[in-house]
Phi, psi and omega in degrees: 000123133017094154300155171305146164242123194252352154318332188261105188289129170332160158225149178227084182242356175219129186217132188307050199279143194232161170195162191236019201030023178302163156307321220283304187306302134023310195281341179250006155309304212267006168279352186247339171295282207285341165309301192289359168267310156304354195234357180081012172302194206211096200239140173242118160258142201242117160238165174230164193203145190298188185286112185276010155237143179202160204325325183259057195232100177297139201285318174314345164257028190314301199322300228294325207290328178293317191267323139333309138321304159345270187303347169273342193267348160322288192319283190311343189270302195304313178319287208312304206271331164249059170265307152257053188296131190084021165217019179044055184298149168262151177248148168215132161220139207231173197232162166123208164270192170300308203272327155344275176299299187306342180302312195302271206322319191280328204252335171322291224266000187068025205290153165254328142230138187257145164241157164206139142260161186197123239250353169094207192222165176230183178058264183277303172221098208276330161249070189233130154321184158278138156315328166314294196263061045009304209273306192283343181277332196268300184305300191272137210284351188244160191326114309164128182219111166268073159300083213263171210296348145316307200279126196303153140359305192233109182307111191314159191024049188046031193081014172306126148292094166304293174257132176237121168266124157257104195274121177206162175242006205048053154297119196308343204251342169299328184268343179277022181247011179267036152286314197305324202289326181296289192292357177256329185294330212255303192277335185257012174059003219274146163317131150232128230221130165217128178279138157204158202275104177265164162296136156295146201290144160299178166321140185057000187272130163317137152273324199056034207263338162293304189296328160297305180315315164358275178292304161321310186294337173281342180258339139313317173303317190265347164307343203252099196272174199286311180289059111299338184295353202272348191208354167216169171214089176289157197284171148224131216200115126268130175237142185251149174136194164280131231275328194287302172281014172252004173256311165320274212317319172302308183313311184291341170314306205269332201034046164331117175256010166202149199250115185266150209214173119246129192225143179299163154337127145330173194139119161108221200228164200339128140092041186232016192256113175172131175303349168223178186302180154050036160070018185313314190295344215256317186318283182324321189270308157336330221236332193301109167274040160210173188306161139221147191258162164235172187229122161296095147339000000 
C-alpha cells in the first residue's frame, strides 16, 4: 500500500462555524478558535434564525418585528466577536433553513471546514444527532469537526489535541482522512494512534489472529512514512470487536481528544453516510466524548 505523503501541510483557510448560540455550540469555540490560529484560517460564524416576519405574522407588526430582529442580530455579532476574541471572525447571520444557507456559505466562502456542536436527541432517539448536525454531516462536501452531545462542556487544553485515534478499513475513502489526522498530530505535536478494526469471526470461520494482527499492523505501518517520526511515534492498534465501540472504547482507553473518521457519499437513510456498515461515522460521532472529524472520501 501506498505511503501517505506528509510533505504537503492541509489547508485550512476558510473555516466555517455554525451556531445556534445553544451551551452544546458553545462548546465548539475553542476547537474552531484554536484550528484557525494553527492553519492561519479565517472563521465564519454562521447563525440562521427561522424567518422574522411569516404569513401569521400581523402586517401592523412588521416594524416593530423587524426592528427587533435588528437589534438581536446586534446583539449575537457583539456574542460572536467576542467568542473569538483576537481573531475578527466574519458574522453572517442569515433567515431560512440551515442547510440552505450553510450551502450559499461553503461555496460563497470557500469553506474548508465546518466546526458545529450539538447538543443530540432524548428519549426514542437517544442515539441519533440533532437533525441539524445530521443534516450537515450527510450533506457537506468538505470535511466536518462534530462536537457532539458526550464532548465536555469545556474544551480540555483550549481546544488543543493531544491524543488523535485515525479509524480506517483501508478504503479509499477512509484513507482520505489520515492527511487530516497527520497533519493535525504534526501542528498540536500530538499522539497519534491509527487503528483498525477486524470483525469477529463468523461461525465456523478460522481467525487466524496472530497472522491478521501481522498483516495489518504492516499496512498501518506503510501508511505513515518514516520523517513523520521525527515529530511523532505513532501506535499501530488492531482490534477485535463491533466496529463502532470498539473505536469508542480506544479513544476513552487512550483518552484520546479526537477522533478522525473517513466517510462515503451520503446514501440510504440518516447517519448511513459512511465507509463501513451499519452507520459506523454517525454511531461514533453520537457516542463520542470527544470532537470528531470526519472527511468526505
Amino acid at each position: 500500500m501506498k505511503m501517505l505523503d506528509v510533505s504537503a501541510r492541509i489547508q485550512l483557510k476558510n473555516i466555517l462555524f455554525a451556531t445556534d448560540f445553544s451551551p452544546a455550540s458553545n462548546a465548539a469555540v475553542p476547537y474552531a478558535a484554536e484550528l484557525a490560529k494553527r492553519y492561519g484560517a479565517k472563521i465564519h460564524a454562521l447563525h440562521v434564525r427561522p424567518p422574522v416576519v411569516n404569513p401569521m405574522t400581523p402586517l401592523r407588526s412588521w416594524r416593530a418585528v423587524q426592528w427587533a430582529a435588528k437589534i438581536e442580530a446586534e446583539q449575537q455579532t457583539r456574542e460572536l466577536v467576542k467568542s473569538f476574541a483576537g481573531i475578527q471572525p466574519e458574522i453572517l447571520i442569515e433567515e431560512g433553513d440551515l442547510w440552505s444557507n450553510l450551502a450559499r456559505a461553503i461555496q460563497e466562502k470557500k469553506i474548508d471546514l465546518i466546526v458545529i456542536g450539538t447538543r443530540g436527541r432524548s428519549g426514542a432517539g437517544k442515539f441519533l444527532l440533532g437533525s441539524s448536525a445530521e443534516e450537515v454531516l450527510r450533506q457537506a462536501p468538505c470535511p466536518v469537526l462534530t462536537v457532539g452531545p458526550h464532548s465536555p462542556a469545556k474544551a480540555p487544553q483550549g481546544g488543543e489535541f493531544t491524543r488523535i485515534v485515525f479509524a480506517t478499513d483501508f478504503s479509499p475513502e477512509s484513507l482520505a482522512a489520515l492527511p487530516y489526522a497527520v497533519s493535525l498530530a504534526q501542528e498540536c505535536q500530538a499522539y497519534l494512534t491509527l487503528l483498525h478494526v477486524v470483525a469477529e469471526p463468523k461461525r465456523g470461520e478460522l481467525a487466524h489472529v496472530p497472522e491478521l494482527t501481522r498483516s495489518f499492523t504492516e499496512l498501518l505501518r506503510n501508511l505513515v512514512p518514516p520523517e513523520a517520526e521525527l515529530w511523532c511515534v505513532p501506535e499501530y492498534l488492531i482490534e477485535r470487536g463491533e466496529v463502532a465501540e470498539t473505536i469508542l472504547n480506544v479513544t476513552a482507553q487512550s483518552k484520546a481528544d479526537l477522533i478522525v473518521l473517513g466517510v462515503r457519499q451520503p446514501s440510504g437513510f440518516p447517519g448511513a453516510a459512511t465507509h463501513l456498515p451499519i452507520a459506523i461515522a454517525h454511531k461514533v460521532v453520537s457516542h463520542a466524548t470527544c470532537p470528531v472529524l470526519t472527511v468526505r472520501g
